[in-house]
N, C-alpha and C positions, 0 to 999 in steps of 0.2 A: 287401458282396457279398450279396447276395440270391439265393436256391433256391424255387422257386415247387412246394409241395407238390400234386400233380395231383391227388390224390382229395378235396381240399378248397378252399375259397377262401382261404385263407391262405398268408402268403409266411411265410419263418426270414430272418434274417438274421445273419450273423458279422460283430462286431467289431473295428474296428482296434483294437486293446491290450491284446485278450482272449486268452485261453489255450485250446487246444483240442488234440485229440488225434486225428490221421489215422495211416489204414492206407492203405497204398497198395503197388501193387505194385513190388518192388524192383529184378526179373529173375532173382531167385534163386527156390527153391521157397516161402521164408517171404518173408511181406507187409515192409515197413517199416512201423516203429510212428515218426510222428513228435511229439514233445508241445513245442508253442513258443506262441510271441504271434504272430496274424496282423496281419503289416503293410501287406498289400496285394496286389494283382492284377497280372500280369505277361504279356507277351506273349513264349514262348518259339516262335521263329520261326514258325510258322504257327499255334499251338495255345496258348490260354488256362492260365496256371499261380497259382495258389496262393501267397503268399509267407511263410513263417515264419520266425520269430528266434529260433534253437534255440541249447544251448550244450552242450559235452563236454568236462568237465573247466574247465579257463580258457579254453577258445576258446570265440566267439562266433562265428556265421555266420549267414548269410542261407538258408534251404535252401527253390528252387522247387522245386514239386508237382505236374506237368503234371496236369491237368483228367482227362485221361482215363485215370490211373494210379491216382487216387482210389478207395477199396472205400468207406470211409467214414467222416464225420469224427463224434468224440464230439462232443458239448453238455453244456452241465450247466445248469439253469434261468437261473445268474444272466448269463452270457453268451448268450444267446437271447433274441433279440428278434421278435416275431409281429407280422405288418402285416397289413394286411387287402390282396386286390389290388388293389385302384381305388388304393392309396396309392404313391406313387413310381413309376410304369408306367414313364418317363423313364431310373430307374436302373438298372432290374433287366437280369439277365444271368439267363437261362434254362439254367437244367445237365441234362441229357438222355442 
């Protein structure tokens, strides 16, 4: 998944089987804090979601993050990947 940073020429990109950290809104007054491995991009009926592999105790699940619930997701250098934009034009998916 690729984010196309607007005040620069540079794109971020998030890895599948990397760890990251979103806040997102939950419907309650406090954010959701989620910390998993992104495994991939989902369409939850009309609106683009997020897909993480989080765990709670010995359960394992799958938890989508609809696109537009998102505050913000952490990075930490070694999972961020910086492309220039002429690179991949094909793959990217613009977040707005």
């Amino acid at each position: 998944m690729l984010f196309y940073i607007t005040n620069t020429m540079e794109m971020i990109e998030i890895k599948k089987g990397a760890k990251y950290t979103v806040t997102s809104g939950s419907g309650d007054e406090k954010p959701m804090i989620t910390e998993g491995e992104y495994v991939g991009y989902a369409i939850l009926g009309e609106e683009g979601a997020l897909c993480f592999r989080v765990s709670s105790g010995d359960k394992k699940f799958i938890r989508l993050i609809p696109i537009n619930a998102i505050n913000y997701i952490d990075f930490d250098e070694d999972n961020l990947i910086k492309k220039d934009k002429s690179d991949d034009t094909e793959k990217t998916n613009y977040i707005v």
